[in-house]
C-alpha atoms as an extended CHARMM CRD file, in Angstrom:
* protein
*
       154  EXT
         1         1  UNK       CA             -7.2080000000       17.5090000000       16.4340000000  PROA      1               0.0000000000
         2         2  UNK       CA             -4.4480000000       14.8470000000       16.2410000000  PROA      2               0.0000000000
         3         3  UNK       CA             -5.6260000000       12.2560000000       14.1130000000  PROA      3               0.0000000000
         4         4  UNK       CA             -2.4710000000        9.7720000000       13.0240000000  PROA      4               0.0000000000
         5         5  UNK       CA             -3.6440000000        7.0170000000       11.4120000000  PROA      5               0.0000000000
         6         6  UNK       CA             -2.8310000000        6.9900000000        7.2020000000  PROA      6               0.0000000000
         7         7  UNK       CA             -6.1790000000        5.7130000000        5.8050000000  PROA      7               0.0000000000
         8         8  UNK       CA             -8.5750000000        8.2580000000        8.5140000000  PROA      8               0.0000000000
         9         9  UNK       CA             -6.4450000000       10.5810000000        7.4180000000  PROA      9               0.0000000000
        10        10  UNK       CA             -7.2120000000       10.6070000000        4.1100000000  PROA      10              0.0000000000
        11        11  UNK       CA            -10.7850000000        9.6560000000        4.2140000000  PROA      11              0.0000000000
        12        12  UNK       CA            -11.1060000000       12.9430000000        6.6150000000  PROA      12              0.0000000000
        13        13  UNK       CA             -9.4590000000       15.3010000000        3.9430000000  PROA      13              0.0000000000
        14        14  UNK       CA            -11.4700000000       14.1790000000        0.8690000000  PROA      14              0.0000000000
        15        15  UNK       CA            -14.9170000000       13.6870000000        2.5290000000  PROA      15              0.0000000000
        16        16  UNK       CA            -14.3580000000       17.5470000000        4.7200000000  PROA      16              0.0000000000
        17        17  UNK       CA            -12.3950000000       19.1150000000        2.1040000000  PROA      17              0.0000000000
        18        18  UNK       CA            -12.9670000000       17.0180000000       -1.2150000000  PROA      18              0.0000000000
        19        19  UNK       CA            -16.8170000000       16.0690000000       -1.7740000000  PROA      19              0.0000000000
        20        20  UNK       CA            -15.8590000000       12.5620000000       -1.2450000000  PROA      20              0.0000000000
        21        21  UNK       CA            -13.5050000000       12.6240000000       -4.4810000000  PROA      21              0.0000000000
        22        22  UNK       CA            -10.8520000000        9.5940000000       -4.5650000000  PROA      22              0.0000000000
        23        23  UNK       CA            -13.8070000000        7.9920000000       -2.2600000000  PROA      23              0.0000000000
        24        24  UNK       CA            -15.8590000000        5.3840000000       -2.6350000000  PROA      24              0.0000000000
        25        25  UNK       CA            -19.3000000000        5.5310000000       -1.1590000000  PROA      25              0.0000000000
        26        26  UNK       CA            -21.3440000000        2.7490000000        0.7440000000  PROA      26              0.0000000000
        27        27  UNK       CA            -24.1660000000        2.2460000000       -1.8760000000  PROA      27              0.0000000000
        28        28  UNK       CA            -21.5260000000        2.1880000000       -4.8540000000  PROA      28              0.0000000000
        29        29  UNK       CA            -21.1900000000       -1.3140000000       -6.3630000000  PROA      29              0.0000000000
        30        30  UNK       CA            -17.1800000000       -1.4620000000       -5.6150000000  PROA      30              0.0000000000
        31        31  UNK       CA            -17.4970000000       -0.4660000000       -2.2980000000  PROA      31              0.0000000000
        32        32  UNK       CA            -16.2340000000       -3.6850000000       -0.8620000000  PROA      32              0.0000000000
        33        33  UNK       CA            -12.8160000000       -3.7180000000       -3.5430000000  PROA      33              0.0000000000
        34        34  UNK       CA            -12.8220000000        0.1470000000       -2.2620000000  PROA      34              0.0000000000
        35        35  UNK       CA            -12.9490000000       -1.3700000000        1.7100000000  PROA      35              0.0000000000
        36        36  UNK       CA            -10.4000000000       -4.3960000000        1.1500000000  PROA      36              0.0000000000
        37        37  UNK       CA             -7.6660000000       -2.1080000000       -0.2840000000  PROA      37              0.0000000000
        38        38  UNK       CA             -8.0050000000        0.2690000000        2.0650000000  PROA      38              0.0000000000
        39        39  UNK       CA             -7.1280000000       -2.1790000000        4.2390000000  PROA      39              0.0000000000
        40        40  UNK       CA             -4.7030000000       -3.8280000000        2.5760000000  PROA      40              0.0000000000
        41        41  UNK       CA             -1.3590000000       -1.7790000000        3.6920000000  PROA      41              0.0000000000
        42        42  UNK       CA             -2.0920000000       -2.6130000000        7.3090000000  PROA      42              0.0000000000
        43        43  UNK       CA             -1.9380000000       -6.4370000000        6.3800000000  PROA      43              0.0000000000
        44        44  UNK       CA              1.3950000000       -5.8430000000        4.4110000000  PROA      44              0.0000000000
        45        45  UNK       CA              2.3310000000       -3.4670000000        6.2680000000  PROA      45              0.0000000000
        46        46  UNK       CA              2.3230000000       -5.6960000000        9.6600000000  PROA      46              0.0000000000
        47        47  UNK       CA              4.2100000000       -8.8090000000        7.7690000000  PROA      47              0.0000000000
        48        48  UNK       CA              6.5800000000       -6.0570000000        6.9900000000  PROA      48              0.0000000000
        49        49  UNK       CA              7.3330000000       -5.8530000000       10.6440000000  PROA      49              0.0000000000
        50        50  UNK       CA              7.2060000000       -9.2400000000       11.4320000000  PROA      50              0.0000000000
        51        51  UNK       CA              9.7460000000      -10.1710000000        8.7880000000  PROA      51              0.0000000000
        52        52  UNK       CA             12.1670000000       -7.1950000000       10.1690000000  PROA      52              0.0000000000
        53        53  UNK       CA             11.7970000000       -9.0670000000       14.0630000000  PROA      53              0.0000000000
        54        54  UNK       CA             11.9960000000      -12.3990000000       12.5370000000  PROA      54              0.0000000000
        55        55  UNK       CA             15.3030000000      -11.1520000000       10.6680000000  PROA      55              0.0000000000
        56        56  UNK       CA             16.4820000000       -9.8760000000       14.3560000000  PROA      56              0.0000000000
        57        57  UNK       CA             16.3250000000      -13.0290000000       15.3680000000  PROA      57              0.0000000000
        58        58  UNK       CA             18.9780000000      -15.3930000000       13.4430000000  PROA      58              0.0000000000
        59        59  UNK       CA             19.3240000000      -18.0630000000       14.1260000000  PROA      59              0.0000000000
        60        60  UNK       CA             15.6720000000      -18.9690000000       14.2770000000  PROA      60              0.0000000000
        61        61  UNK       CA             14.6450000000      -21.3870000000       17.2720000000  PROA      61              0.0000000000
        62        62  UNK       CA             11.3380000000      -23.8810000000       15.7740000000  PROA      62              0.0000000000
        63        63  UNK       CA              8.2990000000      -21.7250000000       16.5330000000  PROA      63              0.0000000000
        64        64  UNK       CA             10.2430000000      -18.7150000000       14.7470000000  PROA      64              0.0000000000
        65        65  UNK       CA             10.6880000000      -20.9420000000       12.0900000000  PROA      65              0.0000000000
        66        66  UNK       CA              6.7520000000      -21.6770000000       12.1170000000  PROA      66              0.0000000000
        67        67  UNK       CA              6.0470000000      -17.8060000000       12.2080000000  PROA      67              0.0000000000
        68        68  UNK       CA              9.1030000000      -17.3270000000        9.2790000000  PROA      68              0.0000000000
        69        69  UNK       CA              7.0750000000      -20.0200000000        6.9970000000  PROA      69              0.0000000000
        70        70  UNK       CA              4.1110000000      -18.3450000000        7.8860000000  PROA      70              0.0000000000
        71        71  UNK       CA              4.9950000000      -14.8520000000        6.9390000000  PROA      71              0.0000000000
        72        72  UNK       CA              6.4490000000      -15.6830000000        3.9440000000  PROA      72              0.0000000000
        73        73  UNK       CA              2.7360000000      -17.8440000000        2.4440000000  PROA      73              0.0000000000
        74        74  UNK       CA              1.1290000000      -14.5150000000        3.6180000000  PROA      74              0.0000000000
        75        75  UNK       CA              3.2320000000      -12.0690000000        1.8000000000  PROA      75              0.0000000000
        76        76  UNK       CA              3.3620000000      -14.1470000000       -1.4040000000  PROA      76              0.0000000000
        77        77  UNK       CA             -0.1860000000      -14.5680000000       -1.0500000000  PROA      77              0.0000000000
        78        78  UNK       CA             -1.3200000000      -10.7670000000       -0.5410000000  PROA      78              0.0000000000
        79        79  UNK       CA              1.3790000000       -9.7590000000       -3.7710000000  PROA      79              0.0000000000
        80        80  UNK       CA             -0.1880000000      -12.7060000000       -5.8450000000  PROA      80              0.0000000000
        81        81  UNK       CA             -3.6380000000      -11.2530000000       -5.3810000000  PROA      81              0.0000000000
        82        82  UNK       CA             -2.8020000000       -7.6440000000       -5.6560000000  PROA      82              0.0000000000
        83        83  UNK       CA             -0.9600000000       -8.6310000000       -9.2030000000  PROA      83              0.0000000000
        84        84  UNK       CA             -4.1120000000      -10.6870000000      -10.2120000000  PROA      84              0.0000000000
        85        85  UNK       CA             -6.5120000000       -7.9130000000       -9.0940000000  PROA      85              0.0000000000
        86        86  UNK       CA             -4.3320000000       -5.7870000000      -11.0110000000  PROA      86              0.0000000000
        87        87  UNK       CA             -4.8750000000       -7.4170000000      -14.2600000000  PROA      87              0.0000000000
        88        88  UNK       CA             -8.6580000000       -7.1390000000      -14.3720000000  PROA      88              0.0000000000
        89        89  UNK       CA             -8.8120000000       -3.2960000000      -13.3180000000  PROA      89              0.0000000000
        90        90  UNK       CA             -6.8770000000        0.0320000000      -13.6280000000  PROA      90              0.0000000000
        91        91  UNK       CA             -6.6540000000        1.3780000000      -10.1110000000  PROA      91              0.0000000000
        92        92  UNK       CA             -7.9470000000       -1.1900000000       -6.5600000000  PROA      92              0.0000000000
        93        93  UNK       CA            -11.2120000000       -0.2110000000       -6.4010000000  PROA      93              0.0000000000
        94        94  UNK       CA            -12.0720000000       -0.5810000000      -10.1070000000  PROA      94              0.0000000000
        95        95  UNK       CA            -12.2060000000        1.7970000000      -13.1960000000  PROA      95              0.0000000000
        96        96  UNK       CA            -10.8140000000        4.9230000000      -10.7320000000  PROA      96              0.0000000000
        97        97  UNK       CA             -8.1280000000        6.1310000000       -9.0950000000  PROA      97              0.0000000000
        98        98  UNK       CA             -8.5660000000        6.1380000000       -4.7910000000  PROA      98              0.0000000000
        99        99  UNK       CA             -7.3110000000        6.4560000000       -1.6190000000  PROA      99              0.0000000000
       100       100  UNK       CA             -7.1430000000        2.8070000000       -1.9570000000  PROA      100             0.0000000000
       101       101  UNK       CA             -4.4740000000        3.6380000000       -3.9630000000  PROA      101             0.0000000000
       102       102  UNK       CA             -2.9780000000        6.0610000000       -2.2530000000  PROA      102             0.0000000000
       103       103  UNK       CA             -2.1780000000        3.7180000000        0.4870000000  PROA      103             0.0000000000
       104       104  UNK       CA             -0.9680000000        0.9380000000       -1.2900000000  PROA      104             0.0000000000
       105       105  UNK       CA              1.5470000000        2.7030000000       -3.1600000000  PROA      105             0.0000000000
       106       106  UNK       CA              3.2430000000        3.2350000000        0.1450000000  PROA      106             0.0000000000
       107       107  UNK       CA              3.7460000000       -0.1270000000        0.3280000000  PROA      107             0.0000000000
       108       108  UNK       CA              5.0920000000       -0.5470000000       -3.2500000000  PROA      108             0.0000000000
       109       109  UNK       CA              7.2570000000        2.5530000000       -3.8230000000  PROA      109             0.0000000000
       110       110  UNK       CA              8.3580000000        3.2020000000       -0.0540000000  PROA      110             0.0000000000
       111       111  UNK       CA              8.9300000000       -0.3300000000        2.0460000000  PROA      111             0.0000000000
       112       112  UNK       CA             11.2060000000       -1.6580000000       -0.7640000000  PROA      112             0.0000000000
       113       113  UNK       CA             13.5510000000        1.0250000000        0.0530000000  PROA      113             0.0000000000
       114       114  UNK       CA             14.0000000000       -0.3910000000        3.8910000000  PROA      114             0.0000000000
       115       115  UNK       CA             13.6600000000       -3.8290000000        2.8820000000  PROA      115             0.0000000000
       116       116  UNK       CA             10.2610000000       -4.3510000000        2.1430000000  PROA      116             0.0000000000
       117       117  UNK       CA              9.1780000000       -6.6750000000       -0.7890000000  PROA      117             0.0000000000
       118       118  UNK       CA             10.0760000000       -5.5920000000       -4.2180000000  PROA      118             0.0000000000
       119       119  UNK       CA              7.6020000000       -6.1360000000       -6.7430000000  PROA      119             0.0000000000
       120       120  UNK       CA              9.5110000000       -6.2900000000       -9.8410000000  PROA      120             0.0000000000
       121       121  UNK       CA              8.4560000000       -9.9740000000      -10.8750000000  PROA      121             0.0000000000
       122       122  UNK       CA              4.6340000000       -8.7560000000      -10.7890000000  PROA      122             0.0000000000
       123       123  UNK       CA              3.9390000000       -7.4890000000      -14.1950000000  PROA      123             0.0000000000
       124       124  UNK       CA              0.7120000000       -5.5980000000      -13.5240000000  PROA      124             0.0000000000
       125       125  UNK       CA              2.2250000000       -4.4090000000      -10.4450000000  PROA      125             0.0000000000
       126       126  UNK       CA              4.7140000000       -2.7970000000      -12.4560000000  PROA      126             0.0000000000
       127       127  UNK       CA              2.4580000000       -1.7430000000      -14.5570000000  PROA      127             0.0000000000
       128       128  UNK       CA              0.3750000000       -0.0150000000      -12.3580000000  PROA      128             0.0000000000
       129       129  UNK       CA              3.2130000000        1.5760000000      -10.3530000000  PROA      129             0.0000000000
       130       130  UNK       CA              4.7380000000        3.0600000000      -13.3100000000  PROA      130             0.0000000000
       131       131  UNK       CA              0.9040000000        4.4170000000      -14.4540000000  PROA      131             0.0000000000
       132       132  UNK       CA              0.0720000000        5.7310000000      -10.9320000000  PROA      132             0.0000000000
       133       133  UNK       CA              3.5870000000        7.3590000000      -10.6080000000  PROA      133             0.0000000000
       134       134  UNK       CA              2.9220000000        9.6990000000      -13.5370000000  PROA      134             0.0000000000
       135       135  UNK       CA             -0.0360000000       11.1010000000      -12.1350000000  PROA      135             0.0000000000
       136       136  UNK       CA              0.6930000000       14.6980000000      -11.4760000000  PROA      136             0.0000000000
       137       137  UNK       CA             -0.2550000000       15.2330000000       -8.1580000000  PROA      137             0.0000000000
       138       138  UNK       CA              1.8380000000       12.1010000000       -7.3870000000  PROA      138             0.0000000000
       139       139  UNK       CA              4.5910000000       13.9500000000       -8.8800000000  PROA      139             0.0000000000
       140       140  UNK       CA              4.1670000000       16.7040000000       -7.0710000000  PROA      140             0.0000000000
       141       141  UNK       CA              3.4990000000       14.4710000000       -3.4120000000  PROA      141             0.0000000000
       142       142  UNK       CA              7.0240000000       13.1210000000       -4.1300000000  PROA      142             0.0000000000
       143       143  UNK       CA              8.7920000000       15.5870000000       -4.4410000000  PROA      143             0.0000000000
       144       144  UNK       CA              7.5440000000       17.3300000000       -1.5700000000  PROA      144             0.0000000000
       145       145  UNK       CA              7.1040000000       14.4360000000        1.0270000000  PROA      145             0.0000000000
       146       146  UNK       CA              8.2490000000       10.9460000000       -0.7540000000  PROA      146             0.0000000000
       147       147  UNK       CA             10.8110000000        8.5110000000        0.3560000000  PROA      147             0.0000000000
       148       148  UNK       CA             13.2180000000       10.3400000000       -1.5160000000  PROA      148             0.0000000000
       149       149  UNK       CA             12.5760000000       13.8060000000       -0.8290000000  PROA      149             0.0000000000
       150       150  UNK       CA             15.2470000000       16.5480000000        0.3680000000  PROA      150             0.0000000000
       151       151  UNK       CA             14.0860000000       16.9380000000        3.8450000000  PROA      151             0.0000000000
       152       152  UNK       CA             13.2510000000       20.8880000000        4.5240000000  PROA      152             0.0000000000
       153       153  UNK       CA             15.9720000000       22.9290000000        5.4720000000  PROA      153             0.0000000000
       154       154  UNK       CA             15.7480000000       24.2600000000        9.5910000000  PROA      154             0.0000000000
């Protein structure tokens, strides 16, 4: 089975192989925070892209400027409510850690590093980064497979 997309993937391994762990279920009362994060890296993820072919572009014509003005309200407004979401819970989907926050710590630890928006003027941001970072088995995920990792030898 291929099966390529990041947030399937993950809901496949911890509802087959996990109970459901780092899941959130339908009939919980956070399910919706659970859903909207989830989601959340493919919004960022696609201004991320639009900002690289926006960048390939210079000098902008006027509808690039448009889209340019456009991408930038978006980004500042996803950041502004992940950093306000941030400072009324511990982890996206509320009192526990999630694939929810698996993939949005892609966005924060790994698009920075190709030019992706940093996040170091979002204090619960930080916050959280730095707290999700010392989980172990983040650790561990890291050092095996994270944007900094020693690719394996041939």
């Amino acid at each position: 089975m291929v099966l390529p997309e990041s947030g399937a993937i993950l809901e496949y391994i911890c509802h087959r192989y996990a109970g459901g762990k780092f899941t959130v279920r339908p009939e919980q009362v956070n399910y919706p925070d659970y859903l909207y994060w989830m989601h959340w890296h493919n919004n960022v993820l696609g201004l991320f892209f639009a900002k690289r072919a926006l960048q390939a572009q210079q000098p902008l014509g006027p509808d690039a400027q448009r889209m340019d003005g456009l991408v930038k309200r978006r980004e500042r407004g996803y950041y502004t409510h992940l950093d306000q979401r941030l400072g009324k819970v511990p982890y996206l989907a509320g009192p526990d850690f999630s694939c929810a926050d698996i993939m949005v710590m892609f966005d924060l630890s790994s698009l920075p590093l190709f030019g992706g928006r940093a996040v170091d003027d979002l204090p619960n941001v930080v916050a959280y980064v730095k707290r999700v970072a010392t989980r172990p088995a983040y650790i561990k995920a890291m050092q095996i497979a994270g944007p900094k990792a020693a690719p394996p030898k041939a």
